[in-house]
N, C-alpha and C positions, 0 to 999 in steps of 0.2 A: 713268846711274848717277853718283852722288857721292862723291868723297873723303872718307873716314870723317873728313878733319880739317875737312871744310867744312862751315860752318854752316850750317844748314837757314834760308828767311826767314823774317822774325818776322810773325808775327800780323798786327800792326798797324803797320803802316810801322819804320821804322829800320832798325838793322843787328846780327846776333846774332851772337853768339862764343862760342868753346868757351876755357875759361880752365882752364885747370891749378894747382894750389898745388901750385909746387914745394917752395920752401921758407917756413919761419916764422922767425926768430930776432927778438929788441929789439925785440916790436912791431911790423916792418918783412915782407912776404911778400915773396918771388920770384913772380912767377905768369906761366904760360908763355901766352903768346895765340895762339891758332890753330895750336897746332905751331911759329909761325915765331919768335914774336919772345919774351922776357923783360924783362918789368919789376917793378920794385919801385912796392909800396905800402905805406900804412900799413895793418895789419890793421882798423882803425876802421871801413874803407869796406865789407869782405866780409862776407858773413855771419858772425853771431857761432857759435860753436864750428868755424868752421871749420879744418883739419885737414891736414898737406902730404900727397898727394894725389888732394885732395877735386877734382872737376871740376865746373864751376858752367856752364849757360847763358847769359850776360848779354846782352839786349839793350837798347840805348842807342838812343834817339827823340828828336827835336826835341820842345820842349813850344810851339806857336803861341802859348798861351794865356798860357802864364806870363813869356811873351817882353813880350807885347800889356799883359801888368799891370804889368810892369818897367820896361819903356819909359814907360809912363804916370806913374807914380809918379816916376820920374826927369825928366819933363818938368814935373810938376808943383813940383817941388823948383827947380828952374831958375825957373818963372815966379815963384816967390814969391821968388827972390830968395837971395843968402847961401848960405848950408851950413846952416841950420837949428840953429846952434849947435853943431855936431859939425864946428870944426876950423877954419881958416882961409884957408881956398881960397875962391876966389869966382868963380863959371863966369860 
């Protein structure tokens, strides 16, 4: 048997959490994670109309794929050389 605060695992690999909205004020939430901990965010990130408290499932996964395109794109930038015109750093 499970702690009703513990999150069930997710589907498909990563890690799931029970998120509370405590609070809303400025744009800014309170949202409670797991029962334990509080933090603030900007509202922009949760779903839209959401509501203090609304409780949401979130689970967070590594993306291999999107790492694999980032890395690439960022190695490709290096070989050619400069910043590409966006700034004056030179790796």
């Amino acid at each position: 048997m499970t702690d009703s605060n513990s999150p069930s695992p997710p589907a498909h690999g990563g890690s799931s959490s029970t998120w509370v909205i405590d609070q809303i004020e400025n744009g800014v939430a309170a949202v409670e994670i797991n029962g334990n901990h509080v933090v603030t965010m900007p509202i922009d990130v949760l779903p839209k109309r959401v509501n203090e408290g609304d409780v949401l499932r979130v689970t967070i996964a590594q993306d291999p794929a999107e790492l694999a395109r980032r890395l690439a794109k960022s190695a490709a930038q290096v070989a050619k050389g400069g910043t590409g015109g966006k700034g004056n750093i030179t790796l």
